[in-house]
N, C-alpha and C positions, 0 to 999 in steps of 0.2 A: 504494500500500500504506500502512495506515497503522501507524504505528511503536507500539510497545509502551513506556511511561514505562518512565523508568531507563535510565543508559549500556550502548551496543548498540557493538558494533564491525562495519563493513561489510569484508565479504571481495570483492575482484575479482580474477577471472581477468579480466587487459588483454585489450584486442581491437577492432577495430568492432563484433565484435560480442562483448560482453563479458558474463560469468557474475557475478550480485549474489547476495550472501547473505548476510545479516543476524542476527546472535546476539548474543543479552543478557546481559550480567553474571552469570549463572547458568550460564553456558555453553552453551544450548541454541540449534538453531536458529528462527528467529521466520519469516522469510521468504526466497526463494529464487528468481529467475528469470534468465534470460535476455534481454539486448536486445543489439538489432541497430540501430546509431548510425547506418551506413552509410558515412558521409566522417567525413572530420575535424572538419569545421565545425560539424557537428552534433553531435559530440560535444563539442567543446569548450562548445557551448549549455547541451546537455544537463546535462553534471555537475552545474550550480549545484545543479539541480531534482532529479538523484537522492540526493546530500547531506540534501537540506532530505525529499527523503522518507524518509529512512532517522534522521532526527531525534528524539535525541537521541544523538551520538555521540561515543565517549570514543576512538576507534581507526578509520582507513582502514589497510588492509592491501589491499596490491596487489602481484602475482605480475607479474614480467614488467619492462620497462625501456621506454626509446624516449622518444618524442614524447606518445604515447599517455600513461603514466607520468608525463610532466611536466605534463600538461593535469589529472593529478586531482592530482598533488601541489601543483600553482602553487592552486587550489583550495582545496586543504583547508590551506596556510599560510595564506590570506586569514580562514578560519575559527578558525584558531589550533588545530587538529587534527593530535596526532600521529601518524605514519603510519609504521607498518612494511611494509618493502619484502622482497620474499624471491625467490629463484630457486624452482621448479618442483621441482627435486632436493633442496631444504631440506625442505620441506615431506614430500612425497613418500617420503624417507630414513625420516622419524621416524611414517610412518603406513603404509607400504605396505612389505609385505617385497620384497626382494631380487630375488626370482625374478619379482615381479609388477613388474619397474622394467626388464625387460632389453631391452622397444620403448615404442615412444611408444602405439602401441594398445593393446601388453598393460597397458599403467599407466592409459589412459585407462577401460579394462574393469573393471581393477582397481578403480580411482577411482568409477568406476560403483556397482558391487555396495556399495564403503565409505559410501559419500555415500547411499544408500536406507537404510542401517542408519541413519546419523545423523536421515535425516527421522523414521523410527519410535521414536527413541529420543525426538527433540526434540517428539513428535506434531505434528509440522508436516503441513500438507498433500500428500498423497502426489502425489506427478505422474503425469498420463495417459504422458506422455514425458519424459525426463532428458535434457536438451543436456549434452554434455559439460565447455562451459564453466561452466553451473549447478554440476554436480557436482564440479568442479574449485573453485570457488569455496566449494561445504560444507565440502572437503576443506581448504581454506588456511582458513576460519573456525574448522574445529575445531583446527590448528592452532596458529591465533593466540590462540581459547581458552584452549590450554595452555600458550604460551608466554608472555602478559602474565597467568598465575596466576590464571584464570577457572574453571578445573577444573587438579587436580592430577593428573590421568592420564588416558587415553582413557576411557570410560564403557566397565564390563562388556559392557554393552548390544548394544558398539559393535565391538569385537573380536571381533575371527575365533578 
């Protein structure tokens, strides 16, 4: 993918197989997908090169903890990149009501339907199909958006 100038923050849902999504200082989303690393080893490869494609970056945000979490954070300290780290229920709290947080599927549906508003909103490329770590990871971008003051509320757009 090639990156849009001007500072972008990368959003990950952790994983082997891990949700990327990329927003610009505007707040919108730029890019979006899903990869599948497989093992570890190859994920620890991998990072450098999705870094360097998601370039120019002022913010890694990454959902999640472990091993995993240390292999982009040892990463993105080599780069001198600050990185906000969050739980799943932070995020999740301040975007998804109450009743849509009460299973792991009703949030992940939830997250669904939220995450295809932010593609229309951001005119990004609409997807044939939405991984739910893709859309988990719109969902902690739009978050991170608002919480390093890249937009000061959810976009009309974008609310239910």
């Amino acid at each position: 993918m090639n990156a849009a100038p001007g500072p972008a923050l990368l959003a990950v849902d952790l994983g082997l197989r891990s949700g990327l999504a990329r927003f610009g200082a505007d707040g919108r989303l730029r890019w979006y997908r899903s990869q599948n690393f497989g093992t570890h080893a190859r994920l620890k490869r991998a990072v450098p090169a999705v870094l360097l494609d998601a370039a120019p970056l002022a913010w890694l945000v990454l959902e999640g903890g472990g091993p995993i979490a240390d292999v982009w954070e040892r990463e993105a300290s080599r780069r001198a990149l600050p990185v906000l780290r969050v739980a799943a229920e932070d995020w999740r709290s301040r975007l998804l009501y109450a009743r849509e947080q009460r299973s792991g599927p009703q949030a992940k549906d939830a997250a669904d339907g939220l995450a295809r508003r932010v593609i229309d909103w951001s005119h990004a490329p609409r997807p044939t199909s939405l991984r739910h770590d893709a859309a988990e990871a719109i969902l902690l971008g739009l978050w991170a958006a608002l919480e390093v003051g890249w937009l000061s509320q959810v976009p009309p757009e974008v609310r239910r």
